[in-house]
Each structure stands twice: as C-alpha cells, then as structure tokens.
PDB file with SEQRES, HELIX, SHEET and CRYST1 records, atoms N, CA, C and O in Angstrom:
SEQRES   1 A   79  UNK UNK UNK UNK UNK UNK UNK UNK UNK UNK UNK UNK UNK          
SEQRES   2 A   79  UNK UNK UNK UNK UNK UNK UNK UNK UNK UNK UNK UNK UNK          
SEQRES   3 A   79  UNK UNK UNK UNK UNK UNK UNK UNK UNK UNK UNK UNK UNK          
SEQRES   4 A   79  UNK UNK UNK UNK UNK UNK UNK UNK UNK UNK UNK UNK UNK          
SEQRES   5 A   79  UNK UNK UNK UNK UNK UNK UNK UNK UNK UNK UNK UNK UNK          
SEQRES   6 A   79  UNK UNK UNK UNK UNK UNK UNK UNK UNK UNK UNK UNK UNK          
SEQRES   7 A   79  UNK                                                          
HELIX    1 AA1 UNK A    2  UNK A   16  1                                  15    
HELIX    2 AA2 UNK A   17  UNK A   21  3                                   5    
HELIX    3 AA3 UNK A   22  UNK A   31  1                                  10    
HELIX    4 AA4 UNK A   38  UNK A   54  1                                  17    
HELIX    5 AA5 UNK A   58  UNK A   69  1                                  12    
CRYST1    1.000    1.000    1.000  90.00  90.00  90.00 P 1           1          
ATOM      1  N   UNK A   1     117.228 227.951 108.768  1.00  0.00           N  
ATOM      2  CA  UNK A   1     116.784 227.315 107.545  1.00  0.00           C  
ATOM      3  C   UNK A   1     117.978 226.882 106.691  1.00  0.00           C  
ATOM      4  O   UNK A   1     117.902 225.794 106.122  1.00  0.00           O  
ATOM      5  N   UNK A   2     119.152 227.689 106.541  1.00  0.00           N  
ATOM      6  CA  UNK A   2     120.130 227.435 106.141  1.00  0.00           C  
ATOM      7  C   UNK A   2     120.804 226.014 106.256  1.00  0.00           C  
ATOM      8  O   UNK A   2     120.986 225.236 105.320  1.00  0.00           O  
ATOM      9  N   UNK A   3     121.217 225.777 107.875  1.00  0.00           N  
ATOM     10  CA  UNK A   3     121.146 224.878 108.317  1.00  0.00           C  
ATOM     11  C   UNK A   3     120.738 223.339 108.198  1.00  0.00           C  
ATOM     12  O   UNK A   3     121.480 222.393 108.463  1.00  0.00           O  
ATOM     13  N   UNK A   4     118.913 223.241 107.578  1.00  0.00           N  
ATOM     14  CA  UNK A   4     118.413 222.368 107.510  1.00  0.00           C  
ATOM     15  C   UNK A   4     118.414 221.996 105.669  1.00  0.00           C  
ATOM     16  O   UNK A   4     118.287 220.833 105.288  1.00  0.00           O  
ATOM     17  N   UNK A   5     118.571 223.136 104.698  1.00  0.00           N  
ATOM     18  CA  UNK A   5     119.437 222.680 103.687  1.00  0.00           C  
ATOM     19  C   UNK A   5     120.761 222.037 103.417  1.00  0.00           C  
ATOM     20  O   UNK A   5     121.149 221.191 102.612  1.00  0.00           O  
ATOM     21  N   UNK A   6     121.207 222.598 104.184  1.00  0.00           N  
ATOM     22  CA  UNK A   6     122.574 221.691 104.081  1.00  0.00           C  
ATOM     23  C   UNK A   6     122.546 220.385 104.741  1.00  0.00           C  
ATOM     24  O   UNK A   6     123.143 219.425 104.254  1.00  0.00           O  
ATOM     25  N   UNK A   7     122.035 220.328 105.571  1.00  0.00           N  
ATOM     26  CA  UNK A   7     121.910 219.217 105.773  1.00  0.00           C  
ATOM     27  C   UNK A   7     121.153 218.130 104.860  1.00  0.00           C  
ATOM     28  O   UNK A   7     121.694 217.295 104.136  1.00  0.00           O  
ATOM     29  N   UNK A   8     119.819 218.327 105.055  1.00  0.00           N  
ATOM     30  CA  UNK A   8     119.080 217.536 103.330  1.00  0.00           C  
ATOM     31  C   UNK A   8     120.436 217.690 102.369  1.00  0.00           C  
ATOM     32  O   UNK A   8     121.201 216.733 102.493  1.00  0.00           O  
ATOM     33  N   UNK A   9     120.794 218.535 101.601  1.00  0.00           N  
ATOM     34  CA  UNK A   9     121.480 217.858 100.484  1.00  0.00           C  
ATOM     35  C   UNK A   9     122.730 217.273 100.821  1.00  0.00           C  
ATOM     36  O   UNK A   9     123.422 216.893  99.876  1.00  0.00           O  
ATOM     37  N   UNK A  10     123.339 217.061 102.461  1.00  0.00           N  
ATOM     38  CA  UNK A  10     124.403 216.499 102.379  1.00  0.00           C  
ATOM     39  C   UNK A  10     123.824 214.716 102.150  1.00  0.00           C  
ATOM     40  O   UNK A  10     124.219 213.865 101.353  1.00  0.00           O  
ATOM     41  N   UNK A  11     122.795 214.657 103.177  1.00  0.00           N  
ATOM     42  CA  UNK A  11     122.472 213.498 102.845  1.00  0.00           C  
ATOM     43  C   UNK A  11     122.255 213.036 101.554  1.00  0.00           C  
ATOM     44  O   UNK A  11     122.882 212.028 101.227  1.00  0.00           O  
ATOM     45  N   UNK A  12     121.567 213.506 100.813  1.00  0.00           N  
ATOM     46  CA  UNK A  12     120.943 213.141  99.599  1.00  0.00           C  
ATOM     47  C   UNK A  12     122.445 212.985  98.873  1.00  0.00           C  
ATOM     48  O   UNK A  12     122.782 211.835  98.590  1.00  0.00           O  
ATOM     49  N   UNK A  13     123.376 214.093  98.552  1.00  0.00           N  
ATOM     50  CA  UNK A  13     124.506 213.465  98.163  1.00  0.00           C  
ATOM     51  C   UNK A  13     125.515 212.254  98.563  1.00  0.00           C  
ATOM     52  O   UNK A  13     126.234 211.471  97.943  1.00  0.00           O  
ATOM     53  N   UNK A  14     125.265 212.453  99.619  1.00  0.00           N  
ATOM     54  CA  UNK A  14     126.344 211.096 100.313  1.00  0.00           C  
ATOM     55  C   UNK A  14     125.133 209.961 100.137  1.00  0.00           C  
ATOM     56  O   UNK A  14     125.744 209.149  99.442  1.00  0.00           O  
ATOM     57  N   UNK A  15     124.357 209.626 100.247  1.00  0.00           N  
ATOM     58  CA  UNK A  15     123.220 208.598  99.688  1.00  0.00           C  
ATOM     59  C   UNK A  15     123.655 208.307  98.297  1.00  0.00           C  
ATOM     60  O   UNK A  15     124.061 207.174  98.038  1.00  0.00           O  
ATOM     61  N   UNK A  16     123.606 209.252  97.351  1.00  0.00           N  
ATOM     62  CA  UNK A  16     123.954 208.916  95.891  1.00  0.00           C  
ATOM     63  C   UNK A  16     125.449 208.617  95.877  1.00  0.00           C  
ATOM     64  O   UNK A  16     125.739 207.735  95.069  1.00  0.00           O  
ATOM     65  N   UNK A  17     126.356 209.067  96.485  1.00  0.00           N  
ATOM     66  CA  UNK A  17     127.467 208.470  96.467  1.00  0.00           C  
ATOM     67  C   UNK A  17     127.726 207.380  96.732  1.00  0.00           C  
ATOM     68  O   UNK A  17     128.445 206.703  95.998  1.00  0.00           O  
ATOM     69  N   UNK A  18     127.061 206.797  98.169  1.00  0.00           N  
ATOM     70  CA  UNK A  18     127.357 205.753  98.498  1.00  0.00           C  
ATOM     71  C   UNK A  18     126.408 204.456  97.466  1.00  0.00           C  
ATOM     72  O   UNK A  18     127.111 203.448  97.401  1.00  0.00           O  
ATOM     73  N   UNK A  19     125.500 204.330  96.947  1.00  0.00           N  
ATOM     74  CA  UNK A  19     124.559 203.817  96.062  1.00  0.00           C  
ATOM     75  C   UNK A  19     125.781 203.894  94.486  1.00  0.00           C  
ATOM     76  O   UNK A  19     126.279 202.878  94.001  1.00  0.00           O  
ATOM     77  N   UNK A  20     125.956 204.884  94.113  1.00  0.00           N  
ATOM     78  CA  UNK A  20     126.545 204.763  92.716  1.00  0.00           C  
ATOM     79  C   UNK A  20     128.218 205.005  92.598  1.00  0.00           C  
ATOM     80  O   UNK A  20     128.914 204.408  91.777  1.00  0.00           O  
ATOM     81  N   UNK A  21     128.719 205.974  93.556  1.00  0.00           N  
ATOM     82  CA  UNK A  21     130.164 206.431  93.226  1.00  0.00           C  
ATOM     83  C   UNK A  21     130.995 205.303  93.507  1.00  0.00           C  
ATOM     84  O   UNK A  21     131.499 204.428  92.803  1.00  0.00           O  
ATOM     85  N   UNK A  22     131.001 205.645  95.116  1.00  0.00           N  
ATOM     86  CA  UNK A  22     132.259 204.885  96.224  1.00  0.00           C  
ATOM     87  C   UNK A  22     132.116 203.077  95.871  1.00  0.00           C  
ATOM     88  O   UNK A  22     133.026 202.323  96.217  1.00  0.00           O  
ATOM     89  N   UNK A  23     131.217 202.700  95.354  1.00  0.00           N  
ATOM     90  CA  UNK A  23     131.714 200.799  95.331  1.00  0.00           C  
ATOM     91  C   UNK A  23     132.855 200.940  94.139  1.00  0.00           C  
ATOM     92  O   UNK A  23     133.976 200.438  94.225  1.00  0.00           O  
ATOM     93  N   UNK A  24     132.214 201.968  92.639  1.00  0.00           N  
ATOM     94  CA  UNK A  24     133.591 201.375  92.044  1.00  0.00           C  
ATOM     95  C   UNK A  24     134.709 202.260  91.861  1.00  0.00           C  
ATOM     96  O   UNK A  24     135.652 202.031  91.103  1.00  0.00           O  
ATOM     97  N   UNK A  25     134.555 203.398  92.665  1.00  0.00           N  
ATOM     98  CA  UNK A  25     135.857 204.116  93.086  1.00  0.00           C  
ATOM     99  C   UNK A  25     136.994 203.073  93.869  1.00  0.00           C  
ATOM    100  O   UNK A  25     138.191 202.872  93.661  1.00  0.00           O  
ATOM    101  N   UNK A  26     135.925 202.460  94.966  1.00  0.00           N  
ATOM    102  CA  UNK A  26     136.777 201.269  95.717  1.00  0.00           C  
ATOM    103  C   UNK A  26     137.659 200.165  95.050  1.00  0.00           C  
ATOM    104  O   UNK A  26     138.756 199.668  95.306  1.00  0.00           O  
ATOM    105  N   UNK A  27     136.639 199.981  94.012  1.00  0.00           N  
ATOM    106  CA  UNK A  27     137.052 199.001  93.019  1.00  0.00           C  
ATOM    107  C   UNK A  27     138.336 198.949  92.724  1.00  0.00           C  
ATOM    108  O   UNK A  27     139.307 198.259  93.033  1.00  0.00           O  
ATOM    109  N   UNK A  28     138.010 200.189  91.796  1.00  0.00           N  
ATOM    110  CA  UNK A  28     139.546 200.764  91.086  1.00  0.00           C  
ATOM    111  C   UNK A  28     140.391 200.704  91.767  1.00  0.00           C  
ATOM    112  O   UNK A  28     141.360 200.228  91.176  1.00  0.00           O  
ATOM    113  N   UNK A  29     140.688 201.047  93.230  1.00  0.00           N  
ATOM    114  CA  UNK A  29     141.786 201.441  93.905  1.00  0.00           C  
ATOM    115  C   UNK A  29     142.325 199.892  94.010  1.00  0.00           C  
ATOM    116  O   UNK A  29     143.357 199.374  93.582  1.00  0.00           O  
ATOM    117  N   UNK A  30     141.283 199.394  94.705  1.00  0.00           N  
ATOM    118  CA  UNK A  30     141.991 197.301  95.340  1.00  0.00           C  
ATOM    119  C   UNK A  30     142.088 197.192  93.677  1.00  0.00           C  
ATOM    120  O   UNK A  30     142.913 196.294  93.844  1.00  0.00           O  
ATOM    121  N   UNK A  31     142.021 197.263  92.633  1.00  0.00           N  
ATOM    122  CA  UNK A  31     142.746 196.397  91.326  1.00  0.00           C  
ATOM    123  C   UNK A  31     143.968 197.094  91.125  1.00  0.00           C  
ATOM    124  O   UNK A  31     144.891 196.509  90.559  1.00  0.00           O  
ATOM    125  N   UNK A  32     144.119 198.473  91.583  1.00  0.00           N  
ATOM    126  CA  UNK A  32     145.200 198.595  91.132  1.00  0.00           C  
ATOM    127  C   UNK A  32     146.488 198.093  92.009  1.00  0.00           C  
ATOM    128  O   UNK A  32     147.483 198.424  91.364  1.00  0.00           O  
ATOM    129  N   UNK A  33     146.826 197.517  93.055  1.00  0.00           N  
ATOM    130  CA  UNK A  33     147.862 197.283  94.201  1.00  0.00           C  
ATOM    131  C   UNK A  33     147.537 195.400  93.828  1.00  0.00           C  
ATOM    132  O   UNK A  33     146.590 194.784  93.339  1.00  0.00           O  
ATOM    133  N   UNK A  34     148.543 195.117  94.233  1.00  0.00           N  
ATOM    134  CA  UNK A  34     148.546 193.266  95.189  1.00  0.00           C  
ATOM    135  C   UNK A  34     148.761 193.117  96.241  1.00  0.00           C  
ATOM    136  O   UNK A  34     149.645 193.827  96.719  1.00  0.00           O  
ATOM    137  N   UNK A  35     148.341 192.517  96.779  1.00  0.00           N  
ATOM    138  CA  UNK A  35     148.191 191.602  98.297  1.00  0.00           C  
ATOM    139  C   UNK A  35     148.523 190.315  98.576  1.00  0.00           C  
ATOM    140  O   UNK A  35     148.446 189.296  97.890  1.00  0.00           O  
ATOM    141  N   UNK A  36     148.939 190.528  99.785  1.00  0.00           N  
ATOM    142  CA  UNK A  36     149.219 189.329 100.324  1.00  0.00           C  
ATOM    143  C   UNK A  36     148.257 188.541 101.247  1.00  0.00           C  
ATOM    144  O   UNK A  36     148.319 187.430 101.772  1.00  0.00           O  
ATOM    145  N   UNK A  37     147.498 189.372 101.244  1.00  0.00           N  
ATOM    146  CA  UNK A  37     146.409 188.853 102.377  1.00  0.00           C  
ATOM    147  C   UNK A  37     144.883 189.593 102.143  1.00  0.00           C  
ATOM    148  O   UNK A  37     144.579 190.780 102.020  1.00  0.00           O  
ATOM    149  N   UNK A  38     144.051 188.317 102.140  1.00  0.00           N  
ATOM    150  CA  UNK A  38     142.123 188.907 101.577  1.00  0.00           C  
ATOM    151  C   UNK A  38     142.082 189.848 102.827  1.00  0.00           C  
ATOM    152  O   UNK A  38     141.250 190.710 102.544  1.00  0.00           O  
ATOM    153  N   UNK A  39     142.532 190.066 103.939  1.00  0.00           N  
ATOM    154  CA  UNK A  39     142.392 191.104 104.902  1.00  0.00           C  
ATOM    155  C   UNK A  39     142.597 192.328 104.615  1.00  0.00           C  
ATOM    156  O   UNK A  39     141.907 193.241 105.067  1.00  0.00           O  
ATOM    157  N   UNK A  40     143.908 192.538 103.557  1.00  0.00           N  
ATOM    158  CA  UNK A  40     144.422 193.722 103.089  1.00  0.00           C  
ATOM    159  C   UNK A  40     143.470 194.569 102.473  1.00  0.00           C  
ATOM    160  O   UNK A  40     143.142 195.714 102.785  1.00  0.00           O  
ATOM    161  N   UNK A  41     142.894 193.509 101.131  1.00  0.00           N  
ATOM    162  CA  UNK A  41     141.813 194.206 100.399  1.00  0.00           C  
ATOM    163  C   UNK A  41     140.922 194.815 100.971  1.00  0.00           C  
ATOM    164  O   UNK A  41     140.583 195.958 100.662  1.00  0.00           O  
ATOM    165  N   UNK A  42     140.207 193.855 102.266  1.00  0.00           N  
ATOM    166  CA  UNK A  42     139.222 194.313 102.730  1.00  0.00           C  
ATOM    167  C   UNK A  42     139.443 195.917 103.605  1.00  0.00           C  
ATOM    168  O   UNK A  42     138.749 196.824 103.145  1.00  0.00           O  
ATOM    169  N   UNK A  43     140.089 196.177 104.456  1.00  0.00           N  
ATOM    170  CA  UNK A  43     140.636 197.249 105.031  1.00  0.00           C  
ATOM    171  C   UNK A  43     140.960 198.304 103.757  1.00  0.00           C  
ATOM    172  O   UNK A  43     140.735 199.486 104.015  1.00  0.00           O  
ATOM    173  N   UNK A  44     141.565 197.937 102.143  1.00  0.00           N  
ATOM    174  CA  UNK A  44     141.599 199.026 101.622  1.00  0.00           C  
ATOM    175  C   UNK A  44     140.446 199.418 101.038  1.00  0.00           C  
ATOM    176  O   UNK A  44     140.226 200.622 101.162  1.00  0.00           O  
ATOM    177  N   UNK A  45     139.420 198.628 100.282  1.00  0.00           N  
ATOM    178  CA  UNK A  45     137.757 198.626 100.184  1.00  0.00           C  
ATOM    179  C   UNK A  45     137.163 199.373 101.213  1.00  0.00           C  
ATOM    180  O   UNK A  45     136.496 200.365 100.920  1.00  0.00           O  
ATOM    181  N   UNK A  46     137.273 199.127 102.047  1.00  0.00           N  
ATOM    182  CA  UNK A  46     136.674 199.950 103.373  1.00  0.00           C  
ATOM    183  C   UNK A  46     137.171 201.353 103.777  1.00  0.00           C  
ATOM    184  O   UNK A  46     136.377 202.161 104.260  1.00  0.00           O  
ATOM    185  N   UNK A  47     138.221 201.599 103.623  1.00  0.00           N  
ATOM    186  CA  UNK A  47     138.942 202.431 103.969  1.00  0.00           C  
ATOM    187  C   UNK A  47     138.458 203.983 102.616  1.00  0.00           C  
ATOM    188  O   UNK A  47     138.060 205.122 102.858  1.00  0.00           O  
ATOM    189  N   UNK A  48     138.725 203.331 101.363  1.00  0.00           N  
ATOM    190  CA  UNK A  48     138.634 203.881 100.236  1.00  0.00           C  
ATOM    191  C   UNK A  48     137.165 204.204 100.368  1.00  0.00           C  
ATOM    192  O   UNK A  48     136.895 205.404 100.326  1.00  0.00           O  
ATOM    193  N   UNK A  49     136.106 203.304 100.531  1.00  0.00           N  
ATOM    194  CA  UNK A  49     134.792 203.688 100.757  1.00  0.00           C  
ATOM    195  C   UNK A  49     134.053 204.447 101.650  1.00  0.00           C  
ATOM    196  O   UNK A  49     132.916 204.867 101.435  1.00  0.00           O  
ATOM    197  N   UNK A  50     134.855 204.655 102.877  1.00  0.00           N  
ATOM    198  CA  UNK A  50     134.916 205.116 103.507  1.00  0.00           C  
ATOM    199  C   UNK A  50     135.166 206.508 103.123  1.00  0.00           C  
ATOM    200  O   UNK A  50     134.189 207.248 103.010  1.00  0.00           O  
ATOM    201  N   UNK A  51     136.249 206.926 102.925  1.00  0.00           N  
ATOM    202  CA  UNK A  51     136.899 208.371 102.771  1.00  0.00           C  
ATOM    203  C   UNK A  51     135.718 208.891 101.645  1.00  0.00           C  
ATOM    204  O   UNK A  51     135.390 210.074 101.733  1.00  0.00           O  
ATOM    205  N   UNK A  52     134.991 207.956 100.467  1.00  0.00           N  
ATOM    206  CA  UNK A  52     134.400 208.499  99.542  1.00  0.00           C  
ATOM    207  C   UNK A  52     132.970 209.260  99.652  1.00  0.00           C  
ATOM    208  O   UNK A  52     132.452 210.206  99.059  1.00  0.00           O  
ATOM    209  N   UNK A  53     132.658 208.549 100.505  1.00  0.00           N  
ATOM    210  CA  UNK A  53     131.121 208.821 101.434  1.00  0.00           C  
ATOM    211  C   UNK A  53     131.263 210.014 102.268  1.00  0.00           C  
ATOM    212  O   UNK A  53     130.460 210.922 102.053  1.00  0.00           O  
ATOM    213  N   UNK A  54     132.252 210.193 103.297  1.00  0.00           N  
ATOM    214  CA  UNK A  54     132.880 211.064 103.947  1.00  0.00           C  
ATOM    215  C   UNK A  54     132.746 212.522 102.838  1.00  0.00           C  
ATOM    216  O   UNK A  54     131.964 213.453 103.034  1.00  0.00           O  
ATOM    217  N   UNK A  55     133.483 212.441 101.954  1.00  0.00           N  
ATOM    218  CA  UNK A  55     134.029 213.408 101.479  1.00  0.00           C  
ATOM    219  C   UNK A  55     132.741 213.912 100.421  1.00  0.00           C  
ATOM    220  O   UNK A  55     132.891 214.999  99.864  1.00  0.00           O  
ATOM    221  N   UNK A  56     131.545 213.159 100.164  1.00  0.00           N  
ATOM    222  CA  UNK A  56     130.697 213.418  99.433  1.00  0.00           C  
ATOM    223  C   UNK A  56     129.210 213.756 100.331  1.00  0.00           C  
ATOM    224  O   UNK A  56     128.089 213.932  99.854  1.00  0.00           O  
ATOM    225  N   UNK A  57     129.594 213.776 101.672  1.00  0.00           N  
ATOM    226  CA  UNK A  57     129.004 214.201 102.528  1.00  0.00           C  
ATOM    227  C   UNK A  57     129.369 215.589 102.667  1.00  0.00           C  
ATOM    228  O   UNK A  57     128.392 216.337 102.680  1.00  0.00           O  
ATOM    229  N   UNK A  58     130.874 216.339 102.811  1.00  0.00           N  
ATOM    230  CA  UNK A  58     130.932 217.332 102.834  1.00  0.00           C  
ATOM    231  C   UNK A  58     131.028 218.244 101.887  1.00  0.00           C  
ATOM    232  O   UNK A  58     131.225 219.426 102.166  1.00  0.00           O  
ATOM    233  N   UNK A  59     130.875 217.718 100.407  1.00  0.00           N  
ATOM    234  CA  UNK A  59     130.492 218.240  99.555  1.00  0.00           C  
ATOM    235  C   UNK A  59     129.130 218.851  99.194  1.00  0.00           C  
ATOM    236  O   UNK A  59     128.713 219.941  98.805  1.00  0.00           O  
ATOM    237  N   UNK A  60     128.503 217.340  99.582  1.00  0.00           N  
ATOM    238  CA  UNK A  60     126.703 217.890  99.859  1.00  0.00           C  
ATOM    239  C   UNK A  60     126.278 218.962 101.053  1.00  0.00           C  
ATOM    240  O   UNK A  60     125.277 219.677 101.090  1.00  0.00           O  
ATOM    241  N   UNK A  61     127.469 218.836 102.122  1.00  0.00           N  
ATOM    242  CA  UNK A  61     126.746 219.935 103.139  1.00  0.00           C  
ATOM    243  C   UNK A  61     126.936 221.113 102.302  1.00  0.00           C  
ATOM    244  O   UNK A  61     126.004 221.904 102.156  1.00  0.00           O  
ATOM    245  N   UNK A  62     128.267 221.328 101.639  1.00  0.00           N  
ATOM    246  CA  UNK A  62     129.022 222.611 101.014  1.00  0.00           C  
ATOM    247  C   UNK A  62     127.778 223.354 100.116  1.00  0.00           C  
ATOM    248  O   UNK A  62     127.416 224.529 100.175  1.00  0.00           O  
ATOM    249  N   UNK A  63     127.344 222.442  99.412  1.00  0.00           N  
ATOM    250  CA  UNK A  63     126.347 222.487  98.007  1.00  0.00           C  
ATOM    251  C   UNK A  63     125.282 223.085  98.614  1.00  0.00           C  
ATOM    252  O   UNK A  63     124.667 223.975  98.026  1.00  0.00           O  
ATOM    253  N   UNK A  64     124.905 222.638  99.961  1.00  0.00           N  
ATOM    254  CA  UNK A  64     123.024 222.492 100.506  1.00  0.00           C  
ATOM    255  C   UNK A  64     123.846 224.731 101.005  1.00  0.00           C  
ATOM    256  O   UNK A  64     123.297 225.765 100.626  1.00  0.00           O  
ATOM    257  N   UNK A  65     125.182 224.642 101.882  1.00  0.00           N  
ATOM    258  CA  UNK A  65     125.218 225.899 102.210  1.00  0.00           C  
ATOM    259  C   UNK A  65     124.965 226.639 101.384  1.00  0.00           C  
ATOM    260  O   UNK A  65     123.933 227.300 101.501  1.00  0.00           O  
ATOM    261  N   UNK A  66     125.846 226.815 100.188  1.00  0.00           N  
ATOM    262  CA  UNK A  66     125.527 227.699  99.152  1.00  0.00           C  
ATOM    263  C   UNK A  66     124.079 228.113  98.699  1.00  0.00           C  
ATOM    264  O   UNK A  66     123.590 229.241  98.757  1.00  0.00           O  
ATOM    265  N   UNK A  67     123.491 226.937  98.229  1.00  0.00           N  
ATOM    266  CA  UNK A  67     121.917 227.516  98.118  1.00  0.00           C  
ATOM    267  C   UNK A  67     120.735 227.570  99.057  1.00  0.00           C  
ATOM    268  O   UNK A  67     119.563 227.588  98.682  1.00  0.00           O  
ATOM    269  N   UNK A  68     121.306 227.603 100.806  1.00  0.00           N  
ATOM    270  CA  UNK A  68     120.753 228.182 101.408  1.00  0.00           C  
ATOM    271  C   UNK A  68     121.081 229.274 101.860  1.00  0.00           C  
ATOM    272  O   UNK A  68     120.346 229.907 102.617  1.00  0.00           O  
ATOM    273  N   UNK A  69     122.508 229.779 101.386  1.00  0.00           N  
ATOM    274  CA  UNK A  69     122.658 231.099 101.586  1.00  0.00           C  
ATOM    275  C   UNK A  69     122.125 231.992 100.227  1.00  0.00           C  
ATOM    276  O   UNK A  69     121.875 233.183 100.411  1.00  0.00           O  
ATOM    277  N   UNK A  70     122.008 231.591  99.292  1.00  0.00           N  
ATOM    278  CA  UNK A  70     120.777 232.213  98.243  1.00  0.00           C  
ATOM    279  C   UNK A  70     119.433 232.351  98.301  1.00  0.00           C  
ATOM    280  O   UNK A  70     118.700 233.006  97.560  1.00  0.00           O  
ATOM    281  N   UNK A  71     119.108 231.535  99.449  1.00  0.00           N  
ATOM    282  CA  UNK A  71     117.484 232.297  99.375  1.00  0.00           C  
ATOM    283  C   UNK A  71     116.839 232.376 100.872  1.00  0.00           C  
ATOM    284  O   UNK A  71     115.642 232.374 101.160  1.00  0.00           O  
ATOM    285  N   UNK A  72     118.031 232.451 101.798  1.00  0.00           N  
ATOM    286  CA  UNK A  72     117.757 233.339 103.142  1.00  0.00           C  
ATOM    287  C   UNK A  72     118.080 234.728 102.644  1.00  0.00           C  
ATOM    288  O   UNK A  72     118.783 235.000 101.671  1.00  0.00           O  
ATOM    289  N   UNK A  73     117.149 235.995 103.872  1.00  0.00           N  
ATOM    290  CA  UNK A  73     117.047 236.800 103.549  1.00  0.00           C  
ATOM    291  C   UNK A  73     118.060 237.715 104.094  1.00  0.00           C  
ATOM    292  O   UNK A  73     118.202 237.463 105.291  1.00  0.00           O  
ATOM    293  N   UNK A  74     118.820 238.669 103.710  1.00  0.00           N  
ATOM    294  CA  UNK A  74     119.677 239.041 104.744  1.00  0.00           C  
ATOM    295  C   UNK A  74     118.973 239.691 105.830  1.00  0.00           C  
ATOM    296  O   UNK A  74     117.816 240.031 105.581  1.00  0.00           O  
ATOM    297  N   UNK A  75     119.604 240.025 107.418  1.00  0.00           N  
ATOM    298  CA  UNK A  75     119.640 240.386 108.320  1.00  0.00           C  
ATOM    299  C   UNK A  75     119.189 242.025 107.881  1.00  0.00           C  
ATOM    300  O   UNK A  75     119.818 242.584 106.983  1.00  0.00           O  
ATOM    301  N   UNK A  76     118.112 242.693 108.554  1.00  0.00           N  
ATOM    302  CA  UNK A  76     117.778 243.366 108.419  1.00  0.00           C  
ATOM    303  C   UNK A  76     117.956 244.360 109.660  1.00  0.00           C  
ATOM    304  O   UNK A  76     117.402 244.142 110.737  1.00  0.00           O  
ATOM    305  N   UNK A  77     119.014 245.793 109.352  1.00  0.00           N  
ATOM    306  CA  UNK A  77     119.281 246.147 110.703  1.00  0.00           C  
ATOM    307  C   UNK A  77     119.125 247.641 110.935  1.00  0.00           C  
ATOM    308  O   UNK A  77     119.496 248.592 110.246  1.00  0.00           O  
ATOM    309  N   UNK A  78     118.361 247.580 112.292  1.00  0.00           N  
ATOM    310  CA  UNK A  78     117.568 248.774 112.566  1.00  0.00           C  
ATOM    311  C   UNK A  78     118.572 249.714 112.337  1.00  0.00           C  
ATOM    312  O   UNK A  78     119.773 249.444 112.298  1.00  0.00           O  
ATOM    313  N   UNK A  79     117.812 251.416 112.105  1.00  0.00           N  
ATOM    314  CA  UNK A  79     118.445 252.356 111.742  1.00  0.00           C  
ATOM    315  C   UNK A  79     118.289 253.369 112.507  1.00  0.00           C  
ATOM    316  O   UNK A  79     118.879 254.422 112.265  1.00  0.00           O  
TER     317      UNK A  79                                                      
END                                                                             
C-alpha cells in the first residue's frame, strides 16, 4: 500500500509541476544566458524542464513515502 501512495502523489506532483512550475522555471533560466543559436535555447528549455519534472517527481514519490509510512501498520511479530 505504501508503494501505491507514493506513487499517486509522485504523479500528482510532477503533473502540477509540469502544468504550473517547470515552463517558467525554464523561462527564467533561457533569459538569463545569450545565444548564438534558436537550437541552444531550445536544448536549454528542454533540458531545464526536464530536470524540473524529474526532480518534482521524486519529491512527490518522497512525500507519497512518508505518508504511507504513517498509516501502514507496523509488522506485527509473533512471540
């Protein structure tokens, strides 16, 4: 059960990340540098969006562990 929490909230977080965070995290990063080439941007947009989704995926698994290790029951062991 543990398991299948973390999973649900990784998604659900990396969903909201990718929907609201990572476009203008991306943003920020391509305004702050210059280029020489619309290829550049694109690879750092991608790249940046990339890592943001990623990393808000394993935040959401982190999040879903924690509160499925709060309401599994512990292991109960014979005596």
């Amino acid at each position: 059960m543990r398991y299948l929490i973390a999973m649900a909230c990784a998604v659900v977080v990396a969903a909201l990340a990718t929907i609201f965070v990572s476009p203008r995290l991306a943003s920020m990063m391509v305004d702050q540098f210059t280029f020489n080439s619309p290829d550049e941007v694109g690879n750092l947009e991608d790249g940046v969006f990339m890592a943001a989704n990623f990393m808000a995926l394993l935040i959401g698994w982190w999040l879903g562990w924690m509160i499925g290790g709060r309401l599994v029951k512990p292991a109960e062991t014979p005596s």
